[in-house]
C-alpha positions as CSV (number, residue, x, y, z in Angstrom):
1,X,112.3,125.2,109.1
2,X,114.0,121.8,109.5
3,X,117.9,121.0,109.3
4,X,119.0,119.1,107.5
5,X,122.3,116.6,108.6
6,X,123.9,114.8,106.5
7,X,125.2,111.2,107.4
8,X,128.8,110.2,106.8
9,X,129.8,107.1,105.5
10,X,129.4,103.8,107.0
11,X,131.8,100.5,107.2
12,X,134.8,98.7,109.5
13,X,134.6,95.1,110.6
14,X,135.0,93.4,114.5
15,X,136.7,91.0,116.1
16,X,135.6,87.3,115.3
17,X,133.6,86.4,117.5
18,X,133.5,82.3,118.5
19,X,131.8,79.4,116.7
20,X,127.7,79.6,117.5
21,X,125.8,76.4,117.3
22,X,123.5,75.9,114.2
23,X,119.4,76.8,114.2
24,X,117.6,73.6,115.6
25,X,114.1,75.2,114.3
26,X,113.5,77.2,111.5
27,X,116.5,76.9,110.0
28,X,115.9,79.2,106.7
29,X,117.2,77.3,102.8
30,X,117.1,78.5,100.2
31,X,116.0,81.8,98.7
32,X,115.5,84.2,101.5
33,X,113.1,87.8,101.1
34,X,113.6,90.4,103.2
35,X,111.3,92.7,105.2
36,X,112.2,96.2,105.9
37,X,113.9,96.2,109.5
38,X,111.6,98.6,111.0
39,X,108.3,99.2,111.4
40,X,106.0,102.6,110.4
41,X,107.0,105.2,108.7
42,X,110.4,106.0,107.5
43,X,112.5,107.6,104.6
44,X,115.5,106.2,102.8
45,X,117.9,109.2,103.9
46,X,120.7,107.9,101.6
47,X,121.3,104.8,100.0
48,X,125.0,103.4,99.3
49,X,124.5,102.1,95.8
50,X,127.6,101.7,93.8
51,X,130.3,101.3,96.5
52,X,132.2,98.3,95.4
53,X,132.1,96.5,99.0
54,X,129.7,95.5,101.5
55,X,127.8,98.6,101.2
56,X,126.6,98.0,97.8
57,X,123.0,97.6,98.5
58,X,123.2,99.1,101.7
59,X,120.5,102.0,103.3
60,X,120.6,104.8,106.1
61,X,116.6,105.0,106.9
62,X,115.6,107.8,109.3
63,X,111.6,107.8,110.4
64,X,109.9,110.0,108.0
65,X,109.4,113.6,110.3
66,X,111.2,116.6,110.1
67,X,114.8,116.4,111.4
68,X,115.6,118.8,114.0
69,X,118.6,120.7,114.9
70,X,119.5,119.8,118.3
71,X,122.3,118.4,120.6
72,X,119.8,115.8,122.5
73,X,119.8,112.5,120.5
74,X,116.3,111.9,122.2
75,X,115.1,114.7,120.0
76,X,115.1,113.3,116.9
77,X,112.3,110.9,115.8
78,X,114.4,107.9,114.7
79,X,116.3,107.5,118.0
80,X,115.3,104.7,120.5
81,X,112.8,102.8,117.7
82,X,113.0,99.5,117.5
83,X,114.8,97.5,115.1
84,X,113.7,94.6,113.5
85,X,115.0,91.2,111.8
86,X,114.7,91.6,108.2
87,X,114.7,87.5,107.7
88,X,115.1,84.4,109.9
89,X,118.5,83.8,110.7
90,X,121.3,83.0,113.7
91,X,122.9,86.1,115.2
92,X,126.6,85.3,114.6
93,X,127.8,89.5,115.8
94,X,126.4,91.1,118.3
95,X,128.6,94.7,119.6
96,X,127.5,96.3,122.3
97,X,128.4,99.1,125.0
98,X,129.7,101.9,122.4
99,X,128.3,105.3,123.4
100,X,126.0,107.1,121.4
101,X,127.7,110.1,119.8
102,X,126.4,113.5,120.4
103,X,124.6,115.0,116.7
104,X,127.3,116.3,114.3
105,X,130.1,113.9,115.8
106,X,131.4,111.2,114.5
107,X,133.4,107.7,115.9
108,X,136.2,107.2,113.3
109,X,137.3,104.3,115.5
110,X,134.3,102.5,115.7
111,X,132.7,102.7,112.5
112,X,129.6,100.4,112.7
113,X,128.8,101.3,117.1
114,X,126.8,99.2,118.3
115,X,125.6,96.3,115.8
116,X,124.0,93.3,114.9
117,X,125.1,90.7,112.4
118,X,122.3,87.5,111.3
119,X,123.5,84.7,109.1
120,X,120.6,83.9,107.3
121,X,121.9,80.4,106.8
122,X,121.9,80.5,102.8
123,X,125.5,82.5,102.1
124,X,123.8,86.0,103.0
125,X,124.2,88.1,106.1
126,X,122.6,91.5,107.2
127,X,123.8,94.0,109.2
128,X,122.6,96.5,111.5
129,X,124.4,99.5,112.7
130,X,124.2,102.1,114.6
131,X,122.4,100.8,117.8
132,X,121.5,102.3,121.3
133,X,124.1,101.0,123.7
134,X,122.5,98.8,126.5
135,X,119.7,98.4,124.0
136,X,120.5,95.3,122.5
137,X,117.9,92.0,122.8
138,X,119.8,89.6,121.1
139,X,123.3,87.2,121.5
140,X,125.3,85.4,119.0
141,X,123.8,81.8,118.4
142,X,120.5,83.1,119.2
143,X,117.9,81.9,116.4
144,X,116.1,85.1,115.0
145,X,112.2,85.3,113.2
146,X,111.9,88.1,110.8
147,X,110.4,90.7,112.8
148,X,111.9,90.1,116.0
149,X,113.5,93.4,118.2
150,X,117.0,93.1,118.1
151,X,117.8,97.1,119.5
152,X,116.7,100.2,119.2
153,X,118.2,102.9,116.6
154,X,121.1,104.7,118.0
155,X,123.6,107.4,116.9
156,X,126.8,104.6,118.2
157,X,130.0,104.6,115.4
158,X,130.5,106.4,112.3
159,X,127.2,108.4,112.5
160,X,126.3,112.2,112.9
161,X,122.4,111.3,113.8
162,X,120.4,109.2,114.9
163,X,119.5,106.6,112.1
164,X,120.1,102.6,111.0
165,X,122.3,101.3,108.5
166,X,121.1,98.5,107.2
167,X,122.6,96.0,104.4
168,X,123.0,92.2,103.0
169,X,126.7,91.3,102.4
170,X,128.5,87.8,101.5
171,X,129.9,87.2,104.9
172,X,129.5,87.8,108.2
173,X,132.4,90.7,108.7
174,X,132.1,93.6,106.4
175,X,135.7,93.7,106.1
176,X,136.0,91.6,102.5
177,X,132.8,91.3,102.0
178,X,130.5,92.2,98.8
179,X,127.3,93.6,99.1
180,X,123.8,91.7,98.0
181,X,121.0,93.3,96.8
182,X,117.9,92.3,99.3
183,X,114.8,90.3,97.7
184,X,112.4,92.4,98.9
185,X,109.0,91.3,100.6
186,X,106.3,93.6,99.1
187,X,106.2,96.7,100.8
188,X,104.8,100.2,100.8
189,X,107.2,102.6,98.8
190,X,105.8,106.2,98.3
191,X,102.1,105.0,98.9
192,X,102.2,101.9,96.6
193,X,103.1,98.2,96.7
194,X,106.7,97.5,95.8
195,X,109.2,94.6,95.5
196,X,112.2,96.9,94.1
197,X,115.1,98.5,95.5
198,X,114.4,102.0,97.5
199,X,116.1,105.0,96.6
200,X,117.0,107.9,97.8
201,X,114.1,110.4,99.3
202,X,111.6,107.3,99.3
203,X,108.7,107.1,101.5
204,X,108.4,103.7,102.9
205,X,105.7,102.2,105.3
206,X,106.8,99.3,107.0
207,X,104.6,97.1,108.8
């Protein structure tokens, strides 16, 4: 029978990081709409609806397979998959060379591990946490399509398991920031089309 682990909250900030140079090509105005930053099958494990900061909107997404009880990150199915650009964008963070926690421990000091931060150019930012160390594919001032690898999901920060946290904030450093609820690209939620928010236990299929 499968354990289950429950995740512990998510949040913190990092250093400012220096001025990046804007998008030449692509350059995203306007109303952005987000795809789900991974592909295949996962689960919404827990959203963060309701906090009154940047994780207002924010989800922990774990592949959708049983979760086993073991001390080998490797074991469970959402660690090393790759994560994805939910919308074109500049990276403006990118934190890397936190170790992976072993399952059931937590980093208090780093909170968000290893993690990825895209301005998407319009006054919205997304954030992804959680990351592999040494996996990371991107730099700051890099230009970004939706879809594009940017790590692979880790158990790095304030994490008991291997899972990302994902979410769309007003600024590019959590710290102060307020949380945006994503405009959704239709997507496959619990075997039918969907624009709306995900909740908690929901079967999505990401392509």
């Amino acid at each position: 029978m499968a354990a289950t682990v429950f995740l512990t909250g998510c949040g913190g900030d990092a250093p400012p990081v220096p001025k990046y140079p804007p998008a030449v090509a692509g350059k995203p105005t306007g109303t952005v709409f987000y795809r789900l930053p991974v592909a295949g099958k996962w689960r919404v494990h827990r959203t963060h609806y309701g906090s009154n900061n940047d994780q207002a909107y924010a989800l922990d997404l774990v592949v959708d397979a049983p979760t086993p009880r073991s001390p080998n990150n490797a074991d469970y199915p959402s660690y090393n998959q790759p994560i994805l650009a939910d919308a074109p964008g500049v990276v403006v963070i990118a934190v890397d060379g936190i170790p992976d926690n072993p399952p059931g421990v937590v980093n208090r000091y780093d909170m968000h591990g290893n993690f990825v931060v895209i301005d998407h150019q319009n006054g919205e930012f997304s954030l992804f946490a959680h990351l592999i160390p040494g996996s990371l594919k991107v730099r700051p001032g890099v230009f970004v399509n939706a879809g594009t690898e940017l790590g692979r999901c880790g158990n790095s920060g304030h994490s008991t398991m291997a899972h990302l946290h994902w979410q769309v904030m007003s600024s590019m450093h959590a710290t102060g920031a307020t949380g945006i609820a994503p405009r959704y690209m239709a997507y496959e939620r619990n075997g039918a089309i969907s624009a709306d928010l995900p909740q908690s236990g929901d079967r999505l299929l990401a392509k």
